[in-house]
C-alpha positions as CSV (number, residue, x, y, z in Angstrom):
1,X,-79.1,8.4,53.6
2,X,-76.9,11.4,54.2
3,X,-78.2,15.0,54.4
4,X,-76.9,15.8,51.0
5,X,-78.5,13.1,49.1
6,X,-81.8,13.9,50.6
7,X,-81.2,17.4,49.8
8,X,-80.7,16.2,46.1
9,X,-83.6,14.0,45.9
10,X,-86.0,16.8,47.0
11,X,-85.2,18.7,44.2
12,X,-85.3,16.4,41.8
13,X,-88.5,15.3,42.8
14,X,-89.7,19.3,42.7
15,X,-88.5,18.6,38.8
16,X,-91.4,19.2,36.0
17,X,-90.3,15.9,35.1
18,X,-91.5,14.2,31.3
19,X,-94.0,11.4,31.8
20,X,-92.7,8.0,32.3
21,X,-94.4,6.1,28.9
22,X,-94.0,2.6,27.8
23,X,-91.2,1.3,26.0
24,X,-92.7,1.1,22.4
25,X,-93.6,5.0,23.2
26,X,-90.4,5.8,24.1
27,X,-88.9,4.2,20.7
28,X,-91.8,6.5,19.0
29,X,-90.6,9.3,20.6
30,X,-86.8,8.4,20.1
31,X,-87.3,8.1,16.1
32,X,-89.0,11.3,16.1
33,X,-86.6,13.3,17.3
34,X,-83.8,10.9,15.6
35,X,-85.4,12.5,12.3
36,X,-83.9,16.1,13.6
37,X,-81.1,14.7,14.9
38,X,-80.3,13.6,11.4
39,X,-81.0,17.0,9.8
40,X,-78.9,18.2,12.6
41,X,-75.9,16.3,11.0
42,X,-76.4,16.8,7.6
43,X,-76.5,20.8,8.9
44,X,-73.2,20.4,10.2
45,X,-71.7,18.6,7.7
46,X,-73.0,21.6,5.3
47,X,-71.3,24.3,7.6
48,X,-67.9,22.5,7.4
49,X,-68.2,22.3,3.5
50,X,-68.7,25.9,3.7
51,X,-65.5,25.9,5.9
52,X,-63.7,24.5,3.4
53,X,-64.2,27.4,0.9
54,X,-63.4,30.2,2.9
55,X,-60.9,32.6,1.5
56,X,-57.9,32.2,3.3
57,X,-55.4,35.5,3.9
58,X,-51.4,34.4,4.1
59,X,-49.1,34.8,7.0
60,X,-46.6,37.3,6.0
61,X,-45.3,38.1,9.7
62,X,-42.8,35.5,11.4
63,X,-43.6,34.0,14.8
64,X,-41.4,32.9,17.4
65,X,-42.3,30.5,20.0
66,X,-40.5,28.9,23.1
67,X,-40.7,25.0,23.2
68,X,-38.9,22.0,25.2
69,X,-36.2,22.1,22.7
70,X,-35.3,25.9,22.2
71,X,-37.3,28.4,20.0
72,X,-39.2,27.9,17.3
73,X,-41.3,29.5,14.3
74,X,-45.2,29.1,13.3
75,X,-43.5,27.0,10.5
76,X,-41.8,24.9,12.8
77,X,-45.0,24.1,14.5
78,X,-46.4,22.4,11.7
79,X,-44.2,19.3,12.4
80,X,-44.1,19.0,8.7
81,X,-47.7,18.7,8.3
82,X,-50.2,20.8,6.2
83,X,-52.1,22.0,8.8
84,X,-52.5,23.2,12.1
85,X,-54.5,24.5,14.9
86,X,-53.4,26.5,17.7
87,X,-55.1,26.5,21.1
88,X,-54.5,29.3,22.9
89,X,-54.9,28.3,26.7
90,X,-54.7,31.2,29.1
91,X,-51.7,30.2,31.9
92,X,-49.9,32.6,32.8
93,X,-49.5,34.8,35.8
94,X,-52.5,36.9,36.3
95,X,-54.7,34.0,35.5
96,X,-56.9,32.4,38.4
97,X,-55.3,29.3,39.6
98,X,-51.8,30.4,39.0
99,X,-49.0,29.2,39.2
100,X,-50.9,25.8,40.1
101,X,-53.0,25.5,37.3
102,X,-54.3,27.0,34.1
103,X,-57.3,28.7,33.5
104,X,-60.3,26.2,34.3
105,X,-61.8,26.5,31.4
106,X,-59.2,26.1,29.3
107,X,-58.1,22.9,31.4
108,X,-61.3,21.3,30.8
109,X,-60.4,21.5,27.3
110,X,-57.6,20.1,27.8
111,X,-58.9,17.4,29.3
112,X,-61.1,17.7,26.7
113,X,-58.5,16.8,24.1
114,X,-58.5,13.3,22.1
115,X,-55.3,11.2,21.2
116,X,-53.4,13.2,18.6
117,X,-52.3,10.9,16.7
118,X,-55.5,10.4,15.2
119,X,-55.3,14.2,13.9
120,X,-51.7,13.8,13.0
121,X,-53.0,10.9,10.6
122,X,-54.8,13.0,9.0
123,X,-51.7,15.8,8.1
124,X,-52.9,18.0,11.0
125,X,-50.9,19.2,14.0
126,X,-52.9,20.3,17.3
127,X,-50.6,22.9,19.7
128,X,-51.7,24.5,22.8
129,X,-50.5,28.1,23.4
130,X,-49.6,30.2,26.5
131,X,-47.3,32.9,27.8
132,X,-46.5,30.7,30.6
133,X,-42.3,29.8,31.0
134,X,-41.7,26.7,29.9
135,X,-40.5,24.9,32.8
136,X,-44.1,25.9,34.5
137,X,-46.2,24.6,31.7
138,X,-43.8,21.0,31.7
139,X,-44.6,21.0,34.8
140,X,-48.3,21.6,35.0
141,X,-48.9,19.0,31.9
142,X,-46.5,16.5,34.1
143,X,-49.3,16.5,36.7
144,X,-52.2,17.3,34.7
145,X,-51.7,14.2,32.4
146,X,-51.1,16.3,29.3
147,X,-48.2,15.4,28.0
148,X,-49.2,14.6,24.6
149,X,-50.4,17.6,23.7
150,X,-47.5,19.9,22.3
151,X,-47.7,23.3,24.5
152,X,-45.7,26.5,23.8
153,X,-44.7,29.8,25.0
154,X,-45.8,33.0,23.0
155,X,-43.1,35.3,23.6
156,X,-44.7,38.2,20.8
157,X,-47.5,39.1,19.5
158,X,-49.0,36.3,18.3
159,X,-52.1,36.4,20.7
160,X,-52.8,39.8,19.9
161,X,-52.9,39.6,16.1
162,X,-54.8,36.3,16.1
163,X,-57.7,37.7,18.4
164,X,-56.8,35.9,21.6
165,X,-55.1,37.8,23.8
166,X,-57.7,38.3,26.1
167,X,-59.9,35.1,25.3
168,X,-59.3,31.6,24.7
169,X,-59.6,30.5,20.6
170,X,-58.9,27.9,18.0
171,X,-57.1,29.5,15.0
172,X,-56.3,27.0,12.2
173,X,-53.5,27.4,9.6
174,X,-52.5,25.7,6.1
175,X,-48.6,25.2,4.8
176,X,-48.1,25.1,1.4
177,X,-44.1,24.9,0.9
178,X,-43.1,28.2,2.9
179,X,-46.2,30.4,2.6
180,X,-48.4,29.7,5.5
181,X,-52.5,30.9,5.8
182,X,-54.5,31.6,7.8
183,X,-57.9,29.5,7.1
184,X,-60.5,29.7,10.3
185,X,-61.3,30.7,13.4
186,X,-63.1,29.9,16.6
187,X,-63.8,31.0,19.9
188,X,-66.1,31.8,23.2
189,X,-68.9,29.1,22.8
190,X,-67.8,27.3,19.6
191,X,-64.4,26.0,22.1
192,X,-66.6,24.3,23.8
193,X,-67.3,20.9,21.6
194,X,-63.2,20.6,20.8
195,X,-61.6,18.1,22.0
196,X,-63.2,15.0,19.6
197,X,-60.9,14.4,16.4
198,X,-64.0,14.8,14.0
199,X,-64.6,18.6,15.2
200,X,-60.8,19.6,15.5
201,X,-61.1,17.9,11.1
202,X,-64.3,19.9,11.0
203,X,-62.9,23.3,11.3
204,X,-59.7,22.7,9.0
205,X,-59.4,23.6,5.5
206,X,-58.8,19.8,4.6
207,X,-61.8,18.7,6.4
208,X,-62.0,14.8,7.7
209,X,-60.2,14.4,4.1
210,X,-62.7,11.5,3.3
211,X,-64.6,10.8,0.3
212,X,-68.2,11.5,1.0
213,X,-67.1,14.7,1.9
214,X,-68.1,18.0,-0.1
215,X,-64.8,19.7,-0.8
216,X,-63.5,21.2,-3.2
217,X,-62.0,20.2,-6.4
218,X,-58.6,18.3,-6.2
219,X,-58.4,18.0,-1.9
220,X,-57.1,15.0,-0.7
221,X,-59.6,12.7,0.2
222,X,-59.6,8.4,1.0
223,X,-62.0,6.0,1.5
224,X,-64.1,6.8,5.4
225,X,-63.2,4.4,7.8
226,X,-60.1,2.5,6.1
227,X,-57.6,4.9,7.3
228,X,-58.8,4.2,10.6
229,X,-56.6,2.8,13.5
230,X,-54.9,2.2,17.1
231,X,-53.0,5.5,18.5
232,X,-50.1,3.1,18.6
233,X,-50.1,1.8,15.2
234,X,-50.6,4.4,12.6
235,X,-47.9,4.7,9.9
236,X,-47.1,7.1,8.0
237,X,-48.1,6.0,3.5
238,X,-49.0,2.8,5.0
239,X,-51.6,0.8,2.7
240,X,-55.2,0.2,5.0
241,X,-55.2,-2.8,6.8
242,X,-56.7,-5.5,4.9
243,X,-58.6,-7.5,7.8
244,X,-59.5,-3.8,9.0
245,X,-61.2,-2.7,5.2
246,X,-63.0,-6.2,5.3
247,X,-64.2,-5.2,8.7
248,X,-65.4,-1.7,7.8
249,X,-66.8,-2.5,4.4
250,X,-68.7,-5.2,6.2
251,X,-70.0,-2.6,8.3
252,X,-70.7,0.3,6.2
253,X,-73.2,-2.5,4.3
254,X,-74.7,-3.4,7.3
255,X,-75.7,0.6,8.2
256,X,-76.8,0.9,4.5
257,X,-79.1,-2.2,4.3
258,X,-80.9,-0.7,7.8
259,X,-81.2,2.6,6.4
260,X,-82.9,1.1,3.5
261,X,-85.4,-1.1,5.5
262,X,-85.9,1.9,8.0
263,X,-87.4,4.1,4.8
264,X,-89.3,0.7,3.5
């Protein structure tokens, strides 16, 4: 045993540990606090129907970005989806860890970030944002394994009018034709569970665009689960998988019939 890990195990046996119960305990226990957990989720799913009714105010300014191909505006950025949500990640001289590396924080949630093609499948667009040259921030994603996230350059004053020029933030944005909107906004603490492709959906105007969901009159919505699939194989109007929507209806009667026995 070396000197560290008996310098761990002393203080973990200084912990104010729970007690140690027996399995059917624990399973009492567990379903207890599974009931808050639940209400926890229903909470959430409340908060991001309230999301979804926000007032939204329209982008009248034009934006210019550097990317790998040449410049580009906020439009541009869309990729010819409806929405999208810009990351801005502080690297950058001046920031710790340059020119090396990015902000920590901001590089844990990059690290953070799922595939996007999942958002992408969902008419959503995820871009990371720094003021960082271009060739530094190829270069950095090269060896940080980031390459799939789309990363630009603000060259104006984008940062500054969209509260982040001094902190890290989510903004998200809806296109409809040319007029583009501004929809949400997160930052400090609320950064800190992106990454998954349910809470990147959560904070959009669109939502997870599925039908249980509570939105708004006329929003795009499809069955949950069928639209569903590998990062490799999505396809853009493609029909649901027929083997796949046997699968998940199979499924979603499975969860149903133990909900229904659980309340029995």
């Amino acid at each position: 045993m070396t000197a560290s890990t008996e310098k761990r195990d002393s203080k973990l046996a200084a912990m104010h540990r729970p007690p140690v119960v027996t399995p059917e305990a624990w399973e009492q226990a567990r379903q207890q606090l599974l009931v808050k957990e639940k209400a926890h989720t229903r909470a959430r799913d409340a908060l991001a129907a309230e999301r979804r009714r926000m007032p939204w105010v329209e982008v009248t300014k034009d934006y210019v970005f550097e990317t790998p191909t040449g410049k580009a505006s906020l439009r541009d950025l869309f990729a010819g989806r409806r929405q999208l949500i810009i990351y801005r990640a502080f690297f950058e001289p001046g920031v710790y860890g340059w020119p090396e590396h990015a902000c920590r924080g901001c590089s844990m949630v990059a690290d953070q970030v799922a595939h996007v093609s999942h958002l992408n499948a969902r008419d959503t667009t995820l871009v990371f944002a720094s003021r960082a040259p271009q060739a530094d921030i190829q270069r950095v994603k090269a060896r940080m394994d980031w390459d799939r996230i789309p990363w630009v350059t603000i060259v104006d004053s984008f940062d500054a009018d969209f509260g982040v020029d001094e902190w890290h933030g989510h903004n998200v944005f809806l296109r409809d034709g040319d007029r583009i909107f501004r929809t949400y906004f997160i930052a400090d603490r609320a950064d800190e569970q992106m990454g998954g492709t349910w809470n990147y959906l959560d904070i959009t105007p669109l939502g997870r665009q599925e039908v249980w969901e509570d939105s708004p009159e006329g929003y795009p919505q499809t069955p949950a689960y069928k639209w569903w699939n590998w990062n490799d194989s999505y396809v853009a109007e493609a029909e649901p998988d027929k083997g796949w929507v046997e699968i998940s209806d199979a499924g979603e009667e499975a969860m149903r019939a133990k909900a229904t026995s659980a309340k029995s």
